[in-house]
C-alpha positions in Angstrom: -39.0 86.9 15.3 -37.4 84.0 17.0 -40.6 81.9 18.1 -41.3 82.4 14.1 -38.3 80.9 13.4 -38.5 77.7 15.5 -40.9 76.2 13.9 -39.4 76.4 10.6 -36.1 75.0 12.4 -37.3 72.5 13.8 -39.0 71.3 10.3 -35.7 71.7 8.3 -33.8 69.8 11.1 -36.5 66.7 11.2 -36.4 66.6 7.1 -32.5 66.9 7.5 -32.2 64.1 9.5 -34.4 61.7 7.3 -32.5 62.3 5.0 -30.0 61.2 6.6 -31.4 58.1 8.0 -32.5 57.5 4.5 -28.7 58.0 3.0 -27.1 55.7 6.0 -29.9 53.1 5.4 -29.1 53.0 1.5 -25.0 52.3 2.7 -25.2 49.6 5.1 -26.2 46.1 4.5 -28.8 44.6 6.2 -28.5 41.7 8.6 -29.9 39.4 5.9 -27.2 40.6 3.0 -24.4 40.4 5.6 -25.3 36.6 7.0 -26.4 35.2 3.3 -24.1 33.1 1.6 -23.3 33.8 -1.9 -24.9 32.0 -4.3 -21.7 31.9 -6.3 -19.5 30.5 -2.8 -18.4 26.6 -3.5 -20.6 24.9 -1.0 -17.9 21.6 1.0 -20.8 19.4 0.8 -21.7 19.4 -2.9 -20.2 16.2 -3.5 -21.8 14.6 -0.2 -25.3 15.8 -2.1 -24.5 13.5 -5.6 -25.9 10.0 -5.9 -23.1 7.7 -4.6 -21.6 5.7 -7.9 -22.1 2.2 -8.0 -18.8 0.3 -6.9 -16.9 -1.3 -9.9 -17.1 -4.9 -10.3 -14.3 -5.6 -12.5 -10.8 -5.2 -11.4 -10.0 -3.1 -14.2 -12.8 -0.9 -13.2 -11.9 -0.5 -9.7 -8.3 0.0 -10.5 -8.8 2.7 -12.7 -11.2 4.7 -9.9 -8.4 4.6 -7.4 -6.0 5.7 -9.7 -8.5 8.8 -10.6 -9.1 9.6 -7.0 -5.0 9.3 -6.6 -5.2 12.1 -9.8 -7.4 14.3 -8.0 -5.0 13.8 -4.8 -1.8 14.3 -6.6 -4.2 18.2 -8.2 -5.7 19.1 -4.9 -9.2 18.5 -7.1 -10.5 16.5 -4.6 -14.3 15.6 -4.4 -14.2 13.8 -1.1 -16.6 11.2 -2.3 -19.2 8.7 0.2 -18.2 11.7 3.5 -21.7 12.4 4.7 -24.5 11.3 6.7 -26.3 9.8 3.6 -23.5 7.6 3.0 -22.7 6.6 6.8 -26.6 5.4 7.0 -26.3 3.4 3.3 -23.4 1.6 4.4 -24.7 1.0 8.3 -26.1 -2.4 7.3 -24.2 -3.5 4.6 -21.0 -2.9 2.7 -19.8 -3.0 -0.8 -15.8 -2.0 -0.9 -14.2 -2.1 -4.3 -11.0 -2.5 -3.3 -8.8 -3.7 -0.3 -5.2 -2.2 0.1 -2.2 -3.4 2.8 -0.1 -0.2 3.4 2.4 1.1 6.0 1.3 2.6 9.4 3.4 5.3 8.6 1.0 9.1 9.6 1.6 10.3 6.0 0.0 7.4 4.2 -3.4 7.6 4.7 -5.0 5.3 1.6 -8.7 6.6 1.8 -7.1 10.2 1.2 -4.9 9.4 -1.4 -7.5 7.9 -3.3 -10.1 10.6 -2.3 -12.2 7.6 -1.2 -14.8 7.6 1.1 -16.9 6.0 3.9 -16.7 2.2 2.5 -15.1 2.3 -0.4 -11.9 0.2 1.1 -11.1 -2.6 2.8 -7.6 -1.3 4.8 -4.6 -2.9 6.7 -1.8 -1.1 7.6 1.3 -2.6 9.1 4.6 -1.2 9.3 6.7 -2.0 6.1 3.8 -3.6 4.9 4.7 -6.8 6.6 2.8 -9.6 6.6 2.0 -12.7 8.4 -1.0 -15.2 8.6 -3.3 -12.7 10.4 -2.7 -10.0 8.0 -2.8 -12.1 5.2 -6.3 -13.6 6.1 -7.5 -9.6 6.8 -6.0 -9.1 3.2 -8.0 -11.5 2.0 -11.2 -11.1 3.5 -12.6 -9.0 0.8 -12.2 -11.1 -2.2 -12.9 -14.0 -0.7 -16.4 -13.1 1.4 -17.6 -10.3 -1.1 -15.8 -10.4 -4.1 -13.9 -7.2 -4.2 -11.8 -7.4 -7.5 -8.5 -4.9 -6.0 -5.6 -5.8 -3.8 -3.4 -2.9 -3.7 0.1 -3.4 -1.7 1.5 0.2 -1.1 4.8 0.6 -0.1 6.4 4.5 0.3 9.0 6.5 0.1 11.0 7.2 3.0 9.4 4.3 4.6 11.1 4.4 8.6 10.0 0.5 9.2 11.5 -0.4 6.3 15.0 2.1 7.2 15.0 0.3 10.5 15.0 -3.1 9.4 17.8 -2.1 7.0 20.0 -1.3 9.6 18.5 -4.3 12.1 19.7 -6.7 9.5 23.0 -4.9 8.2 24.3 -4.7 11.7 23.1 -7.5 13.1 21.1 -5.8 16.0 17.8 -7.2 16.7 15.2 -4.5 17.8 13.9 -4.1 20.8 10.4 -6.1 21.4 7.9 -7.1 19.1 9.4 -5.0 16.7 11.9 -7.5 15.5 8.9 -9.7 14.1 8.6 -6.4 11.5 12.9 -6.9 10.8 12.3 -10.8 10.0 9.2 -10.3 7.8 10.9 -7.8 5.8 14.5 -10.1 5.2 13.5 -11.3 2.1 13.0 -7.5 0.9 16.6 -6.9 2.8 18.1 -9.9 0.6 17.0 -8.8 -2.6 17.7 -5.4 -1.9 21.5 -6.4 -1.3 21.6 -8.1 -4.4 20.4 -5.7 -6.7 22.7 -2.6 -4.8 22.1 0.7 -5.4 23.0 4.0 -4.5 19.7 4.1 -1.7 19.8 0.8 -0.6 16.3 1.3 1.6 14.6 2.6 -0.9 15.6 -0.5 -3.2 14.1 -2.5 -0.1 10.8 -1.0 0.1 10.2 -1.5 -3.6 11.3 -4.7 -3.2 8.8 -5.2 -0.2 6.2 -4.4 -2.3 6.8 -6.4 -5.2 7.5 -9.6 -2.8 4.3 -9.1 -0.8 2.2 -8.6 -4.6 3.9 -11.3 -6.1 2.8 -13.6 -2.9 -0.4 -12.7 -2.4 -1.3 -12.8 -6.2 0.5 -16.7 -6.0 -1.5 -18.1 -3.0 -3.5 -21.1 -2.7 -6.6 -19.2 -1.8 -6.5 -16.2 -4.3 -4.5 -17.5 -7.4 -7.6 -18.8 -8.5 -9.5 -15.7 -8.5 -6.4 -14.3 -10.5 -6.3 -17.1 -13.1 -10.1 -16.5 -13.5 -9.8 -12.6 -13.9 -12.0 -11.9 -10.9 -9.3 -10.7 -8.7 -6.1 -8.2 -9.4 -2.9 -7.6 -6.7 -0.9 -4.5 -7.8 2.0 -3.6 -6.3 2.4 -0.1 -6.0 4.4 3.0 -4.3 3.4 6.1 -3.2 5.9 9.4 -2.9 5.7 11.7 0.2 7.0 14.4 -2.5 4.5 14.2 -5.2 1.3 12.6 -3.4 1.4 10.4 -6.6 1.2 6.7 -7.1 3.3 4.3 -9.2 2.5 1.4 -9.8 5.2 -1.6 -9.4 3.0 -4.4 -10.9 0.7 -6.3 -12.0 -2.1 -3.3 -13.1 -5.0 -4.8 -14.8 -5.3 -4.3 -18.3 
């Protein structure tokens, strides 16, 4: 009886366990389905994969790009634009930048991120409180003059800690220490106006004032007022808040 049995065990135990096998086989995923992507997953380099837009010519044009990417910014709809190995090898030998800006060294003001710009895209100086001096203002006009980009952008910002020490530099009357003090002397005439026009947040009159100055100078110049008077060139004055991520502009937008 029992070595009848066995055999008919042993079959009803193998087709159990196929079963078995076949059911767990069914429920888990195969290595494939687990290390695919989805097709429907955003892919980070689908921007990097576009044809690279042509850089405006116009300042108008080029304005209006970096105010779009400063849109995006202000969103979070960023498209990261000229980031990738395509556009590092275009530019290797020769570049085209739309549009120079002087900022403020200040960690939280990167311009190529707040105008989701790319690899470039901009000629950039940063000093702190956007001073200025020969040096600078011959790296400020470098573009325009050599390659005919059509964009200055001065870009001041809120909270702005060169421009805060300079304030109280010059309403104490205590130089800072070092090299620093060359910052407190370029930004006096911001300090003067500032004082003038009062206020209940007397820095932040200052950097605005900073700004407008250093656009109103560079637009005036011997070397780039032509380009101005001849519509090739534009100098906007313009401020940026930590709060927002958004840009306003001070003056002298193209129209």
């Amino acid at each position: 009886m029992d070595t009848a049995e066995s055999p008919n065990r042993r079959v009803l135990l193998a087709g159990a366990l196929a079963s078995a096998t076949v059911a767990l086989a069914g429920c888990t995923p195969t290595t494939s389905a687990l290390t695919a992507p989805s097709s429907t997953a955003p892919s980070s380099t689908a921007s990097a994969s576009t044809s690279p837009m042509p850089p405006p010519t116009t300042p108008a044009a080029a304005f209006a790009r970096l105010m779009a990417g400063n849109k995006r910014w202000v969103s979070g709809d960023l498209q990261h634009p000229d980031r990738d190995p395509d556009r590092r090898e275009l530019v290797a030998q020769q570049q085209e930048p739309y549009g120079s800006v002087l900022s403020c060294i200040d960690s939280r003001v990167p311009p190529e991120l707040l105008f989701d710009t790319g690899l470039g895209d901009l000629y950039v100086m940063r000093t702190g409180g956007e001073a200025i001096g020969p040096v600078v203002t011959g790296s400020v006009e470098y573009g325009p003059m050599t390659s005919g980009t059509p964009l200055i952008v001065v870009l001041g910002h809120q909270r702005c800690g060169a421009v805060k020490a300079a304030y109280g530099s010059l309403r104490d009357g205590k130089p800072l220490p070092g090299n620093l003090q060359a910052i407190v002397k370029a930004l006096e005439p911001a300090y003067r106006q500032a004082v003038r026009e009062g206020g209940s947040d007397p820095v932040e009159t200052m950097a605005r004032a900073q700004v407008t100055l250093t656009a109103a100078d560079l637009r005036t110049n011997n070397d780039l007022s032509p380009l101005v008077k001849k519509g090739d060139l534009a100098v906007v004055g313009a401020y940026y808040s930590l709060d927002t991520g958004k840009v306003e502009v001070l003056s002298g937008a193209p129209s």
